[in-house]
N, C-alpha and C positions, 0 to 999 in steps of 0.2 A: 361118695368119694370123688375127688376132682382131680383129673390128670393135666397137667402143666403141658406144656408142647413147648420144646426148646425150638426158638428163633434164630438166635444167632449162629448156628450152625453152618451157615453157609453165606458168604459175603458175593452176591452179584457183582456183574460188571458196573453197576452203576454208582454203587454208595463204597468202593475203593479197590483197591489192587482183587486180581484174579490171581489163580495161581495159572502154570502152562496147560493144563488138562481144560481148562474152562478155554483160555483162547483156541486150544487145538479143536474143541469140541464148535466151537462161534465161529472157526474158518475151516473147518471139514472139506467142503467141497470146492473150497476156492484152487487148490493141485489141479483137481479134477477139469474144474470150469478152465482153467488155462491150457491145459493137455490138449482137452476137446477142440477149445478155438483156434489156436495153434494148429493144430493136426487137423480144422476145416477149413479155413483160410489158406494154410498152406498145399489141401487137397486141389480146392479151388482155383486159386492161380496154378498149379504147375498143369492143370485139363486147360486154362486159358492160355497160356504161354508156348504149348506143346504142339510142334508143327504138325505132329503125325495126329493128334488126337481129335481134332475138329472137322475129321471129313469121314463120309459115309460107304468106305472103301478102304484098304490098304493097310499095311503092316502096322498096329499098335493105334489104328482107328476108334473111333468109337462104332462105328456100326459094325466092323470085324467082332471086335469086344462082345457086343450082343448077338452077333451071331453065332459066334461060339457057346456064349453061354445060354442060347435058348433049347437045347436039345437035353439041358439038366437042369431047369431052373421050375420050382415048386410054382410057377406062375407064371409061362409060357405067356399068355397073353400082354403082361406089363412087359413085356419083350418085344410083342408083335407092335403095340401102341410105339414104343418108342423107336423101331423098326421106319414107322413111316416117314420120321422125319429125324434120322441119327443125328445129324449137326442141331438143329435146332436143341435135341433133346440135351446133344453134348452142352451145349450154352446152359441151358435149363437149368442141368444139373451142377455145372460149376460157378454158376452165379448164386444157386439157392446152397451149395456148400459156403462161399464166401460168405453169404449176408447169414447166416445161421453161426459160423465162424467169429465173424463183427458183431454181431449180435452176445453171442456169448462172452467174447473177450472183456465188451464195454457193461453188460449188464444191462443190457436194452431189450427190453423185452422177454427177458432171460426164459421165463417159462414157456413162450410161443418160438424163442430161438431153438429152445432144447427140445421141443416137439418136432420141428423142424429136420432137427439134427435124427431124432429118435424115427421119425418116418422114411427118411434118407435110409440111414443103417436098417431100418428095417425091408425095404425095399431092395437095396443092395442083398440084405442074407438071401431073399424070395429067389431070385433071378440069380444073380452074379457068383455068389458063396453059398447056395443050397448043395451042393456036389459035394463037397469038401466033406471029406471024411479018415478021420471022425470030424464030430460035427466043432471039436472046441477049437480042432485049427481055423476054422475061416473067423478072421476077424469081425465081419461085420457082425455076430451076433454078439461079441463082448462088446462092441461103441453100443449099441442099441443099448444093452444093461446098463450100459454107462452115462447114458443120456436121461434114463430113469430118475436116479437121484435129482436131479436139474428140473425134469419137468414137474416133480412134485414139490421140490422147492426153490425153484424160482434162482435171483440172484439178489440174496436179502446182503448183502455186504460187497462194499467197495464195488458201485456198480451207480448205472444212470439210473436204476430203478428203486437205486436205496435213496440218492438225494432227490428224486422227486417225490417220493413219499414222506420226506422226510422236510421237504419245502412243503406241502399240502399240511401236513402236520400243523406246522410253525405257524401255518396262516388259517388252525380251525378249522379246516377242511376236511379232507380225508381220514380217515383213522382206519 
């Protein structure tokens, strides 16, 4: 006996119209990818912009900031390290939110951006929001989950990483 297997059952993006389910399901995480960038670039510039926040002393500091929070932070020590030099680390940390930000926004690098982003937020719950309780008010451990989806899949749509694969394609190259 010979079972048939129907083909036509489902029409890809490629050979004519999708329905919305198909495009919502193709741009899933594009919300997401825009939320995150936004909300790191945005992090980013307002620690560079912020007169109080780039000295290691004083009301709404960065090295205030870490002082406080190292008497509750699941990793006292990544407190003490950035302890030794609070302004540098202030810089550190609001240039590596930007370019993790730029990064996501444009689609550059999208999987080493979103790791990026996902070590930040993870580092931030360690130190800054381990206290918080219960634990689902401190935001940084929902950006870290949120960063997950990204670092597993990249930034395959409307991004620098989709037409450079897609020019290496063109030219026999990459696949």
């Amino acid at each position: 006996m010979t079972h048939g297997m129907r083909t036509d059952t489902y029409t890809n993006r490629l050979n004519g119209p999708r329905p919305w389910r198909d495009a919502a399901t193709h741009y899933a995480l594009l919300p997401l990818r825009v939320f995150l960038g936004v909300t790191f670039v945005y992090a980013g510039l307002n620690k560079l912009t912020d007169s109080a926040f780039l000295h290691s002393s004083g009301v709404g500091s960065i090295g205030e900031t870490l002082r406080a929070a190292r008497g509750s932070a699941a990793v006292p020590a990544l407190i003490d390290l950035a302890l030794k030099s609070p302004v540098g680390f202030g810089y550190a940390i609001a240039l590596a939110e930007l370019a993790v930000g730029i990064g996501t926004l444009l689609g550059l690098f999208g999987r080493l951006a979103a790791l990026g982003g996902a070590l930040i937020s993870l580092s931030l719950w360690l130190t800054v929001s381990w206290a918080t309780t219960p634990y689902y008010y401190g935001n940084d451990l929902a950006y870290l989950m949120a960063w997950l989806p990204l670092v597993l899949a990249g930034a395959p749509y409307l991004s620098l990483d989709a037409a450079w694969r897609a020019r290496r394609q063109r030219a026999g190259g990459y696949r």
